[in-house]
DONU-14849 format. One record per residue (C-alpha): residue in three letters; y, x, z. Coordinates in steps of 0.25 Angstrom, whole numbers. Layout:
<atoms>
<atom code="ALA" north="Y" east="X" up="Z"/>
...
</atoms>
This chain:
<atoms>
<atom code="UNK" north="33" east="5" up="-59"/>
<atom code="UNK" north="32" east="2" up="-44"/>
<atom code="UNK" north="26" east="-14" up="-49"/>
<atom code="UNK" north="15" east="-9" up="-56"/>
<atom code="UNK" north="12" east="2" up="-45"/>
<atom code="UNK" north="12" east="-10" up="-32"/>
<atom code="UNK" north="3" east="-18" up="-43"/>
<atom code="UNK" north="-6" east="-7" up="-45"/>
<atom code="UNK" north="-7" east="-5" up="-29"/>
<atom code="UNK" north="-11" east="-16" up="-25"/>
<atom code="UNK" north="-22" east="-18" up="-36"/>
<atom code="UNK" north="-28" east="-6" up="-33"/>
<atom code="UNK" north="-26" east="-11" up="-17"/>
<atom code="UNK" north="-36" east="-22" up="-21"/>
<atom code="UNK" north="-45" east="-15" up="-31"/>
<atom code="UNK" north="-46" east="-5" up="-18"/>
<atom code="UNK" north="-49" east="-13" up="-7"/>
<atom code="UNK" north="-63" east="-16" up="-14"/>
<atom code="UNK" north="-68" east="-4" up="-17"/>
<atom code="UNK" north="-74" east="1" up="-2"/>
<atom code="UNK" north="-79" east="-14" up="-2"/>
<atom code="UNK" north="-86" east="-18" up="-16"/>
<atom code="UNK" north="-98" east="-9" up="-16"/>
<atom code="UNK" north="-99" east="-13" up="-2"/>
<atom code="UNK" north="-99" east="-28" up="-7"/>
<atom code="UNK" north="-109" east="-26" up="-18"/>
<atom code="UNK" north="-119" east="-20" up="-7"/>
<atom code="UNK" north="-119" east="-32" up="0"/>
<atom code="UNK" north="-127" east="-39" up="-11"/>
<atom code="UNK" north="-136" east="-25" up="-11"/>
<atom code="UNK" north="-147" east="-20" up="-4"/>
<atom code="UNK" north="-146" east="-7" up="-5"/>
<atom code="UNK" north="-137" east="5" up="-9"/>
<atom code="UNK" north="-142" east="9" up="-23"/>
<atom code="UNK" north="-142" east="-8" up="-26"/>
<atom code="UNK" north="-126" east="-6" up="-21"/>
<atom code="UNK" north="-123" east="5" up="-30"/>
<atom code="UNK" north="-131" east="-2" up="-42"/>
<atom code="UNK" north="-123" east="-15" up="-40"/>
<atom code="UNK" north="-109" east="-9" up="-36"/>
<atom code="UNK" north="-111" east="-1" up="-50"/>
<atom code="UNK" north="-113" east="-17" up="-56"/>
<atom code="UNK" north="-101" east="-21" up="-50"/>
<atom code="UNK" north="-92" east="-11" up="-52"/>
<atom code="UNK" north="-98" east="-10" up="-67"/>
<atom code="UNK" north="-96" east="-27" up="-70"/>
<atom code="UNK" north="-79" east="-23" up="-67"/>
<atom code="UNK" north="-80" east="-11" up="-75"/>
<atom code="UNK" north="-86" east="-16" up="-88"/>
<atom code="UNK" north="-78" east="-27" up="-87"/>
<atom code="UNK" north="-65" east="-20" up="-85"/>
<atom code="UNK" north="-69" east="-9" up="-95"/>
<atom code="UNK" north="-68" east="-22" up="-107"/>
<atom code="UNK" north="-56" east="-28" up="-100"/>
<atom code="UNK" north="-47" east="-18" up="-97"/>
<atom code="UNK" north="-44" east="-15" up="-112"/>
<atom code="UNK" north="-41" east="-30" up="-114"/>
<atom code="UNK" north="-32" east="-31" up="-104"/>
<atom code="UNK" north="-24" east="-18" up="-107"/>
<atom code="UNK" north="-21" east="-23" up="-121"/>
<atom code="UNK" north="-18" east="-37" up="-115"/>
<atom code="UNK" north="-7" east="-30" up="-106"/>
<atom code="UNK" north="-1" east="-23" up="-120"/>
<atom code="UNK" north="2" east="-38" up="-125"/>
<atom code="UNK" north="4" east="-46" up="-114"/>
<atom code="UNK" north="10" east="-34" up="-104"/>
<atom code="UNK" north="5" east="-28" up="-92"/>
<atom code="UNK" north="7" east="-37" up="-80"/>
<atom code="UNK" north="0" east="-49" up="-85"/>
<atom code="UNK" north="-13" east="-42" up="-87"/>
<atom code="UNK" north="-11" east="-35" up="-71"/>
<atom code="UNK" north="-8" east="-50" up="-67"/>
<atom code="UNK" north="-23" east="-54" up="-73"/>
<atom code="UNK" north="-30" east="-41" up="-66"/>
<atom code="UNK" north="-23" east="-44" up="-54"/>
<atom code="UNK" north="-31" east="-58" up="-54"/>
<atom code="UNK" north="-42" east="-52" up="-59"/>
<atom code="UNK" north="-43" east="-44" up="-47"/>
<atom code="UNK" north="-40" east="-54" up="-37"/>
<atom code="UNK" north="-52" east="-62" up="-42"/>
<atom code="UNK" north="-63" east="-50" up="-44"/>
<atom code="UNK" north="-59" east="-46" up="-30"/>
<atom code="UNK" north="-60" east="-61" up="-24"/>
<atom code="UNK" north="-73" east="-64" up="-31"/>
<atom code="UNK" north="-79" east="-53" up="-28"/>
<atom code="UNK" north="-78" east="-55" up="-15"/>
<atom code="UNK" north="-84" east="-68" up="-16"/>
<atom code="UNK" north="-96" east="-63" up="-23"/>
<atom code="UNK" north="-109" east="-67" up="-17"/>
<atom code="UNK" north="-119" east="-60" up="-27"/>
<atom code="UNK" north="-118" east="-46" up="-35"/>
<atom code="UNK" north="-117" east="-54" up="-47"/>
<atom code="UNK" north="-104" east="-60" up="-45"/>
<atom code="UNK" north="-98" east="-48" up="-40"/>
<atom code="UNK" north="-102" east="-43" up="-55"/>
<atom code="UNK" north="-97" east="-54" up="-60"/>
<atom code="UNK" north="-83" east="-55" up="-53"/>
<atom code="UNK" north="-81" east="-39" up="-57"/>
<atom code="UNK" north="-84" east="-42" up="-72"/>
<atom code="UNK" north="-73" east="-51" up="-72"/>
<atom code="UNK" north="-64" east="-44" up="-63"/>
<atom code="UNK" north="-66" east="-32" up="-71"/>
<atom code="UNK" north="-63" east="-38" up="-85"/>
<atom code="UNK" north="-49" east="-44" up="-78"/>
<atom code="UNK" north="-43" east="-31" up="-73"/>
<atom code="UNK" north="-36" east="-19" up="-79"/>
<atom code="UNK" north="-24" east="-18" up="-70"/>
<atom code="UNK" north="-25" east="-2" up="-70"/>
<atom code="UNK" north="-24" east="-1" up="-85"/>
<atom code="UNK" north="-13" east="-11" up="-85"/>
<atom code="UNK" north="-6" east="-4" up="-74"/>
<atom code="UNK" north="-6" east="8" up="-83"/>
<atom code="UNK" north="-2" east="2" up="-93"/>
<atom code="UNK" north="10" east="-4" up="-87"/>
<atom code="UNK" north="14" east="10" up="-81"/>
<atom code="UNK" north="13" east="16" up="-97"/>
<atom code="UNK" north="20" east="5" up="-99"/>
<atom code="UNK" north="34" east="8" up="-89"/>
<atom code="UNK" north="32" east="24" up="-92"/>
<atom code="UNK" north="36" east="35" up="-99"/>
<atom code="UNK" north="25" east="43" up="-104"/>
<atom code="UNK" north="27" east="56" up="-97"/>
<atom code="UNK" north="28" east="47" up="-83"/>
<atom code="UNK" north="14" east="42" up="-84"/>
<atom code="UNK" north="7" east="52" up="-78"/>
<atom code="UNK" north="14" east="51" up="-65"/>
<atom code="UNK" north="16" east="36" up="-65"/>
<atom code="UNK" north="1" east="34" up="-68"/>
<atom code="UNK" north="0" east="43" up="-56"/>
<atom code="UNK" north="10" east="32" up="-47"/>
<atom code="UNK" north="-1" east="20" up="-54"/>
<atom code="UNK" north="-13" east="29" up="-48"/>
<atom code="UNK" north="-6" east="30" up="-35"/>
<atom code="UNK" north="-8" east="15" up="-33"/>
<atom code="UNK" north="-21" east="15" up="-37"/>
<atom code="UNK" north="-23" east="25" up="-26"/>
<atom code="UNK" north="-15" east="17" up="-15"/>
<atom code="UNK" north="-22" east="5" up="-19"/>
<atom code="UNK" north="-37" east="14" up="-15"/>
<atom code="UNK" north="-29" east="18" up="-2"/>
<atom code="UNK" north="-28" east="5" up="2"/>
<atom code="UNK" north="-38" east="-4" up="-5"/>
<atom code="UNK" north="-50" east="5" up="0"/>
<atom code="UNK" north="-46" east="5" up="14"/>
<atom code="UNK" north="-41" east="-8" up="16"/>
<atom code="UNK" north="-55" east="-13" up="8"/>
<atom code="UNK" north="-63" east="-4" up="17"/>
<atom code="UNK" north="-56" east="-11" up="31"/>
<atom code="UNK" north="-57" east="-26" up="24"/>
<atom code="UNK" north="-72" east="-24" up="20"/>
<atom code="UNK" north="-74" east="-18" up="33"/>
<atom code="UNK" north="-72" east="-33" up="39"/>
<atom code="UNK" north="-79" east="-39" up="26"/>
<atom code="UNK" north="-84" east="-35" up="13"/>
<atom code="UNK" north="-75" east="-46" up="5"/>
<atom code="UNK" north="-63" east="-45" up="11"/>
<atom code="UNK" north="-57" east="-32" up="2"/>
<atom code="UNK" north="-60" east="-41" up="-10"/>
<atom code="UNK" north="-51" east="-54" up="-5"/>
<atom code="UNK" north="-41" east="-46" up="-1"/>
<atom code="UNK" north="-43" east="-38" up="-13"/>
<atom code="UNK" north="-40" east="-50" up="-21"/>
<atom code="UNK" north="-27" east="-53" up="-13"/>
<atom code="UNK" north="-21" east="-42" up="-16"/>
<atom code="UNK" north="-25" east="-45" up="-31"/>
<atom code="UNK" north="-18" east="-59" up="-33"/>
<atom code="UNK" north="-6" east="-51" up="-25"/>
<atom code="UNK" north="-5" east="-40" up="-36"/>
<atom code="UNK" north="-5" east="-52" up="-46"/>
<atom code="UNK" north="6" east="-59" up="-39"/>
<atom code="UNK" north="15" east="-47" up="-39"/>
<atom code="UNK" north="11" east="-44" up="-53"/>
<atom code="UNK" north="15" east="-59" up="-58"/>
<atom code="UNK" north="28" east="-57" up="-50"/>
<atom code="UNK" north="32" east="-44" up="-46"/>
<atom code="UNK" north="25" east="-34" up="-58"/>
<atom code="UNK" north="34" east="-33" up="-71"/>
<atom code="UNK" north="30" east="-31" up="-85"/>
<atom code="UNK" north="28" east="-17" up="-92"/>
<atom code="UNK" north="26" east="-20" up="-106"/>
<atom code="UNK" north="38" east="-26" up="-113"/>
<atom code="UNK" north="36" east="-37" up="-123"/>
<atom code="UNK" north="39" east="-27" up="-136"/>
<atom code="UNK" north="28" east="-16" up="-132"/>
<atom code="UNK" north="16" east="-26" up="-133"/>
<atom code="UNK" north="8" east="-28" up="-142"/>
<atom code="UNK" north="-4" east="-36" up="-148"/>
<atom code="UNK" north="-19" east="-34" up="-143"/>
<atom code="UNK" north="-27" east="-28" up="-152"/>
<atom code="UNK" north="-41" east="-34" up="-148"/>
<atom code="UNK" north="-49" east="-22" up="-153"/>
<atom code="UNK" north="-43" east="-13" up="-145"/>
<atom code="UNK" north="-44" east="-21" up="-132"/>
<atom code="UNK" north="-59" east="-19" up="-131"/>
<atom code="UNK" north="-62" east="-6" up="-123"/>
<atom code="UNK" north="-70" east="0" up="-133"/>
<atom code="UNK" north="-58" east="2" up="-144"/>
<atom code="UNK" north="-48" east="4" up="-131"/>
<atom code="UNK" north="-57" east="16" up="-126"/>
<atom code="UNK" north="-57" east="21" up="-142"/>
<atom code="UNK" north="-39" east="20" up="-142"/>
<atom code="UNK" north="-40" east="26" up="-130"/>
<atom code="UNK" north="-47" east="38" up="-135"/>
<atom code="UNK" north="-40" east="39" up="-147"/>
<atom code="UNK" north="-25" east="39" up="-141"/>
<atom code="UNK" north="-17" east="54" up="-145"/>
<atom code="UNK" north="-20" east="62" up="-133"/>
<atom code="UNK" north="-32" east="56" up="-127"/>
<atom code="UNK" north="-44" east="58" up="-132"/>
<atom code="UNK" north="-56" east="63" up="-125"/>
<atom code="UNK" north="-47" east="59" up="-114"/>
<atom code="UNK" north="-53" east="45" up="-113"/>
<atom code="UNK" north="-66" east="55" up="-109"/>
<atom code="UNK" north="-59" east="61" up="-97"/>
<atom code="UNK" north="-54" east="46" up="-92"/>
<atom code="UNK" north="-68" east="41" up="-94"/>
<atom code="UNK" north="-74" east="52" up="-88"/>
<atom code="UNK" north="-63" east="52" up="-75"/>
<atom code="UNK" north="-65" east="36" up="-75"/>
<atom code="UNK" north="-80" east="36" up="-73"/>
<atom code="UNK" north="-79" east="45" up="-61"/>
<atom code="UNK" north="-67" east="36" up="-55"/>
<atom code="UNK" north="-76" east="26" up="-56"/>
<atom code="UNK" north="-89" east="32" up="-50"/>
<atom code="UNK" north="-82" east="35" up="-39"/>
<atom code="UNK" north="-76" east="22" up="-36"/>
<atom code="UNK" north="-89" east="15" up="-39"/>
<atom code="UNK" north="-98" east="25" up="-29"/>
<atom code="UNK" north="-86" east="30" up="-19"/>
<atom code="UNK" north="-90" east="19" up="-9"/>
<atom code="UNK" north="-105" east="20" up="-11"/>
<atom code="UNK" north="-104" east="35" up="-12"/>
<atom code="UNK" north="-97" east="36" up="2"/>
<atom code="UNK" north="-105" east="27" up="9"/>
<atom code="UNK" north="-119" east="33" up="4"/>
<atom code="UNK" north="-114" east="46" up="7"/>
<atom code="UNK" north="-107" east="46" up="20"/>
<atom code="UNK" north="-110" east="32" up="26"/>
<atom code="UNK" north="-94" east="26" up="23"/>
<atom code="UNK" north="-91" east="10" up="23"/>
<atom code="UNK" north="-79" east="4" up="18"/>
<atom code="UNK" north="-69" east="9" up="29"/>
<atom code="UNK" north="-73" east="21" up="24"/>
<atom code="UNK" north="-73" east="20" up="11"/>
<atom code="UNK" north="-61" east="14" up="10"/>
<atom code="UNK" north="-53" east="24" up="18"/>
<atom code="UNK" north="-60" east="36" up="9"/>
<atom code="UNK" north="-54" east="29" up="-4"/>
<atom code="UNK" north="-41" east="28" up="4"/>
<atom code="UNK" north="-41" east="43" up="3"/>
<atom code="UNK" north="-44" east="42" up="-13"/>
<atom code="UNK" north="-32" east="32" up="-16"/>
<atom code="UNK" north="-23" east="40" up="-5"/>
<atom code="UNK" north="-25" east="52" up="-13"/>
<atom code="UNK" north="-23" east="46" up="-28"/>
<atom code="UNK" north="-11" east="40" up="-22"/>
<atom code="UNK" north="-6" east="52" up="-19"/>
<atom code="UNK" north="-10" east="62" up="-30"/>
<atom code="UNK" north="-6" east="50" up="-41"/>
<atom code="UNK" north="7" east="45" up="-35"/>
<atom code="UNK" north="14" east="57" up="-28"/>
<atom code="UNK" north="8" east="70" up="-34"/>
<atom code="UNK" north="3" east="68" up="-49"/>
<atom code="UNK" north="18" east="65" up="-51"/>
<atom code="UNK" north="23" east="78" up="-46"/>
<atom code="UNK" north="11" east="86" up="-52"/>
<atom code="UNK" north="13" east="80" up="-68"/>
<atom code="UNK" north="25" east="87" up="-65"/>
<atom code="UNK" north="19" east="99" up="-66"/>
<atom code="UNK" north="6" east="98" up="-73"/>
<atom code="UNK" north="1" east="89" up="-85"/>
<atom code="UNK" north="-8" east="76" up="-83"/>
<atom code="UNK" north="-17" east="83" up="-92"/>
<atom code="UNK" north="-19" east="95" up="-82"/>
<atom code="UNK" north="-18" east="87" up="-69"/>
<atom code="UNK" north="-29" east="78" up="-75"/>
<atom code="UNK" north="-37" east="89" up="-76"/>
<atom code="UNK" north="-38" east="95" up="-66"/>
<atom code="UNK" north="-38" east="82" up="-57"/>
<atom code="UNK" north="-51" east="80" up="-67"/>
<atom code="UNK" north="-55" east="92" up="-59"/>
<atom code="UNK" north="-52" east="89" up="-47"/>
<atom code="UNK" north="-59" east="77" up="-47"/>
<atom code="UNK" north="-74" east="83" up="-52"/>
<atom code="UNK" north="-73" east="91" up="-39"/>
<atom code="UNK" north="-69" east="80" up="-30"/>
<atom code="UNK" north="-82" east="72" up="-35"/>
<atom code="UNK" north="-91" east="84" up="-32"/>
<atom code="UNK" north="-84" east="84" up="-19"/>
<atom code="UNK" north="-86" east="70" up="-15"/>
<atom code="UNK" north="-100" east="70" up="-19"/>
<atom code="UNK" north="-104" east="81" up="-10"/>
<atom code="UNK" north="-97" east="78" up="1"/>
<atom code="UNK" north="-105" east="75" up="12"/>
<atom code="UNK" north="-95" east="70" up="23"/>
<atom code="UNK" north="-85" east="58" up="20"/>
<atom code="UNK" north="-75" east="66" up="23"/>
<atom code="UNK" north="-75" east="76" up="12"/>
<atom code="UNK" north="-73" east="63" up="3"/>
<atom code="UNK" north="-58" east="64" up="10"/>
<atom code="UNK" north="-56" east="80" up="7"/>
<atom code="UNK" north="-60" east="79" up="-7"/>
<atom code="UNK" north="-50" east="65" up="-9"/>
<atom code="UNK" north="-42" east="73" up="-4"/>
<atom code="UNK" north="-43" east="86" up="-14"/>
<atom code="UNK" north="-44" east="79" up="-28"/>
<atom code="UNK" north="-29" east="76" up="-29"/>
<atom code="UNK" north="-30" east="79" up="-42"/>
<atom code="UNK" north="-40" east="72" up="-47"/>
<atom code="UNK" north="-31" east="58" up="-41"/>
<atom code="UNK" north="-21" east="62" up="-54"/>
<atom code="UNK" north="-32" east="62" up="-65"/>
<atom code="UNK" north="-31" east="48" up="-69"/>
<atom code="UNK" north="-14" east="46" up="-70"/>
<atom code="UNK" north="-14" east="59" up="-76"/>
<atom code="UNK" north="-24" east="52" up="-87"/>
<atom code="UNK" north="-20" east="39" up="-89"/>
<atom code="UNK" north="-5" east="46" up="-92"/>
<atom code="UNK" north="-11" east="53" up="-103"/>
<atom code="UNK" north="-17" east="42" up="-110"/>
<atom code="UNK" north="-4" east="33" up="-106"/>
<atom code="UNK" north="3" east="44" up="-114"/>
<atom code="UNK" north="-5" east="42" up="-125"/>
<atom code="UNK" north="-4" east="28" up="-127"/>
<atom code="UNK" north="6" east="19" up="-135"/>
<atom code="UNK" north="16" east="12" up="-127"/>
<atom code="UNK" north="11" east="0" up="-133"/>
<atom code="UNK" north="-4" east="2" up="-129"/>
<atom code="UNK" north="-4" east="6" up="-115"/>
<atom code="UNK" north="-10" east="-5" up="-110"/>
<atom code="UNK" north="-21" east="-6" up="-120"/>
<atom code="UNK" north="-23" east="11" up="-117"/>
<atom code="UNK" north="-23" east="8" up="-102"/>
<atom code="UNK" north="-32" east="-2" up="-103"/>
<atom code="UNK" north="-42" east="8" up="-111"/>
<atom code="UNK" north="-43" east="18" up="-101"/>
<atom code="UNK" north="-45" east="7" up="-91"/>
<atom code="UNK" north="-56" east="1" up="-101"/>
<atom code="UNK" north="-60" east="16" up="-100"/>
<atom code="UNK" north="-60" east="17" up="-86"/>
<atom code="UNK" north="-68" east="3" up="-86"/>
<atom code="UNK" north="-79" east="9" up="-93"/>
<atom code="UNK" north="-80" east="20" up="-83"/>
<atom code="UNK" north="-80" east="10" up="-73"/>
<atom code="UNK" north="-93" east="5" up="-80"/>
<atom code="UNK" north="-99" east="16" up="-81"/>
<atom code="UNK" north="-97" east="22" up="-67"/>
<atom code="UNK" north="-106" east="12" up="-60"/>
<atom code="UNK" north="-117" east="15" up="-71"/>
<atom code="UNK" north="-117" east="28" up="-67"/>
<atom code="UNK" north="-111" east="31" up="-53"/>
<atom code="UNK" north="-119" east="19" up="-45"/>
<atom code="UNK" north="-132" east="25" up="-50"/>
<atom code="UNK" north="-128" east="38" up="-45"/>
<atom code="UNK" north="-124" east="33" up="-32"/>
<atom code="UNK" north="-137" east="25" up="-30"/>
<atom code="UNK" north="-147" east="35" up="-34"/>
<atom code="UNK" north="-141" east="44" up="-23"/>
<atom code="UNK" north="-139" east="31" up="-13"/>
<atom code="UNK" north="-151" east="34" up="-6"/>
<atom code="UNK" north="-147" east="47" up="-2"/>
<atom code="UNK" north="-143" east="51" up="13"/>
<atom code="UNK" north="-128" east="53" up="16"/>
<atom code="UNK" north="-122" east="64" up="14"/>
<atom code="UNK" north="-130" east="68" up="3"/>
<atom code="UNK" north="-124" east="76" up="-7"/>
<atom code="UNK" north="-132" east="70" up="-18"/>
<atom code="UNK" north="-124" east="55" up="-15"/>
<atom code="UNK" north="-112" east="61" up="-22"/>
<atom code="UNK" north="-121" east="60" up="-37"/>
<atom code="UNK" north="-110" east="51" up="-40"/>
<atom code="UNK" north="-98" east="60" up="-39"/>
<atom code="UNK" north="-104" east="73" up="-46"/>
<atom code="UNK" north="-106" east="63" up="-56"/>
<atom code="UNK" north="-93" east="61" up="-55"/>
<atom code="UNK" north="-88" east="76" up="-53"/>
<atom code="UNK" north="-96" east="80" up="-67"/>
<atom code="UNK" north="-87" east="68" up="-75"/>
<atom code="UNK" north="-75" east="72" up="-68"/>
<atom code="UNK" north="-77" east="87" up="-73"/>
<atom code="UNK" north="-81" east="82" up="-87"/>
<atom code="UNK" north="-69" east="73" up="-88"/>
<atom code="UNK" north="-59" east="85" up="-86"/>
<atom code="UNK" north="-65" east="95" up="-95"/>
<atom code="UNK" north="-64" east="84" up="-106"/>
<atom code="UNK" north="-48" east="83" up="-101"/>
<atom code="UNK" north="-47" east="99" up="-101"/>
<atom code="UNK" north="-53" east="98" up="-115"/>
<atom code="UNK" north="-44" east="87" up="-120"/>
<atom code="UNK" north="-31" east="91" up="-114"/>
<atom code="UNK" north="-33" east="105" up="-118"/>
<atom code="UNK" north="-36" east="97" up="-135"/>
<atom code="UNK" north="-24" east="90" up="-134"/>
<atom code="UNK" north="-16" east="103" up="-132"/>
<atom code="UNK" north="-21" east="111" up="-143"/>
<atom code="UNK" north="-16" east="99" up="-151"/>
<atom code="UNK" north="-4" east="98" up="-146"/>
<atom code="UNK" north="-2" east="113" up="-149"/>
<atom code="UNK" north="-8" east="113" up="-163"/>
<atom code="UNK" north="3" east="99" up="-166"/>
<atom code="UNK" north="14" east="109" up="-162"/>
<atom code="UNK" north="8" east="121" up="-169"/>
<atom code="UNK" north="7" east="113" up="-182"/>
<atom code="UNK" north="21" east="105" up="-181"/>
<atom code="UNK" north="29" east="120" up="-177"/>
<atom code="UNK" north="36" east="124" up="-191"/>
<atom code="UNK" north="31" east="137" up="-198"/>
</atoms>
């Protein structure tokens, strides 16, 4: 476990370290703020869609071929999205290098997988919780240390970004063991590598269900806010990439903390099921409150109050992982990251256009926070679809012992 938690840290270290910079980046071949948000949607759409057909393919690769050689080609493809994309000199081959990139990557789903694959089921909850933890280190320090380097230029977070990449593979090729023994693999079935057969298993797996709506529904609005978080905060209350970067310290500063030391303690005392809804709750309160706030500071308080909404996601994922056959993790890991793909694709559709019909707006504006309403009404959604589902699943389970108890 502690292999795949460093390779996952310093992943997310370098995905981090571009995020206060890259909207930033596509500016600068921009003349205004609603061209920004239009084209930063593009960009962050070409990696989407791209990773939205890969990520399927890949996962069903690492169930015949095992885990750490698909991270190994993530961890290249990385390196080389982040290098040329700090060379890019026009918007097109910023679109261009993300397309690429986008259809090499699916370390997340892979990291999953590779964490289903070393644990029992009831231990998933919380050790998907230590995997969220990393992701939320790597956001402590990717953002901040993104948001000093592109403070002294605009490139700089992507070459070091790709530094850190090459080194994740090199401790991958020598350090990072194999999870999947040789006896538990198994042939690809290339029918159900396409996304849209992966989505359909997905959905059909005992015990999910309409939950594939609730992780589509949670997945968009994860991905609004990373697309517009940046563009939001600097419309809103005047912020640059210092500032930026230290806010999304805060966010990985607190999933860290909720995901690696308290969801453990709390599934031993309350089901995923019930921690995911009401983390579903907490969350479509946060987005209201982020969007009205009207002083950066407030962004901090309400960070600081949705502790549970940190713990949706693992709480989730273990759900599913339950779900799945040993010999399919990778190929159901690589669905819900084909799903969360697709919301990736379909965030910049809709959250860019909402940030720039409101771009023109002065700061502090209540109105600039469009975005995260938007958001708040999903998140609110998606957790009456759980309640619904979770509540189903139990009148089964009852009416399965009613009808097996003798007469």
């Amino acid at each position: 476990m502690p292999f795949i938690l460093i390779t996952v840290l310093i992943d997310m270290v370098s995905i981090g370290l571009i995020i206060p910079v890259l909207p930033l980046l596509v500016g600068s071949f921009t003349g205004s703020p609603s061209d920004t948000a239009f084209w930063f949607g593009v960009v962050t759409f070409a990696f989407a869609i791209a990773n939205f057909f890969g990520s399927p393919i890949l996962g069903a690769l690492s169930d015949r071929y095992g885990r750490r050689p698909v991270l190994l080609i993530g961890f290249c493809g990385l390196a080389l999205n982040f290098f040329f994309t700090a060379l890019s000199t026009a918007l097109w081959m910023l679109i261009a290098v993300r397309l690429v990139g986008g259809a090499m990557q699916a370390n997340a789903a892979v990291a999953n997988a590779y964490v289903a694959d070393i644990t029992p089921p009831d231990e998933r909850a919380r050790r998907f919780g230590l995997l969220g933890a990393m992701f939320g280190l790597g956001f402590i320090l990717g953002p901040v240390l993104g948001g000093l380097l592109g403070a002294i230029d605009l490139h700089l977070p992507f070459y070091v970004a790709g530094t850190l990449a090459l080194v994740n593979c090199l401790y991958g090729w020598f350090v990072l063991p194999e999870s999947l023994p040789v006896e538990r693999r198994r042939e690809i079935d290339w029918k159900r590598a396409n996304p849209f057969t992966a989505l359909k298993d997905l959905s059909e797996l005992k015990g999910v269900g309409s939950l594939v709506a609730v992780l589509a529904l949670s997945g968009l609005v994860q991905f609004t806010l990373h697309i517009t978080w940046v563009l939001y905060t600097t419309y809103k209350f005047g912020w640059g990439p210092l500032e930026n970067g230290w806010s999304l310290f805060a966010v990985g500063l607190m999933s860290a903390l909720v995901q690696g030391v308290l969801l453990g303690r709390l599934l031993k005392r309350f089901s995923a099921q019930r921690l995911a809804v009401t983390g579903l709750v907490s969350s479509s309160l946060a987005y209201v409150c982020w969007g009205l706030a009207s002083e950066g500071w407030m962004m901090y308080v309400v960070i600081a109050c949705n502790v549970l909404g940190f713990g949706v996601t693992a709480c989730l994922q273990s759900i599913v992982s339950n779900a799945a056959d040993p010999r399919t993790q990778g190929q159901t890991m690589g669905a819900v990251s084909s799903l969360n793909s697709l919301m990736a694709v379909v965030a910049p559709v809709i959250g860019a256009p909402l940030l720039g019909l409101v771009s023109h707006l002065p700061q502090g504006d209540w109105r600039i926070g469009t975005p995260y309403y938007f958001c708040a009404a999903l998140q609110a959604t998606a957790m009456l679809l759980a309640l619904r589902h979770f509540r189903a699943q139990r009148g089964l389970r009852g009416a399965t012992v009613a009808t097996e108890s003798p007469v």
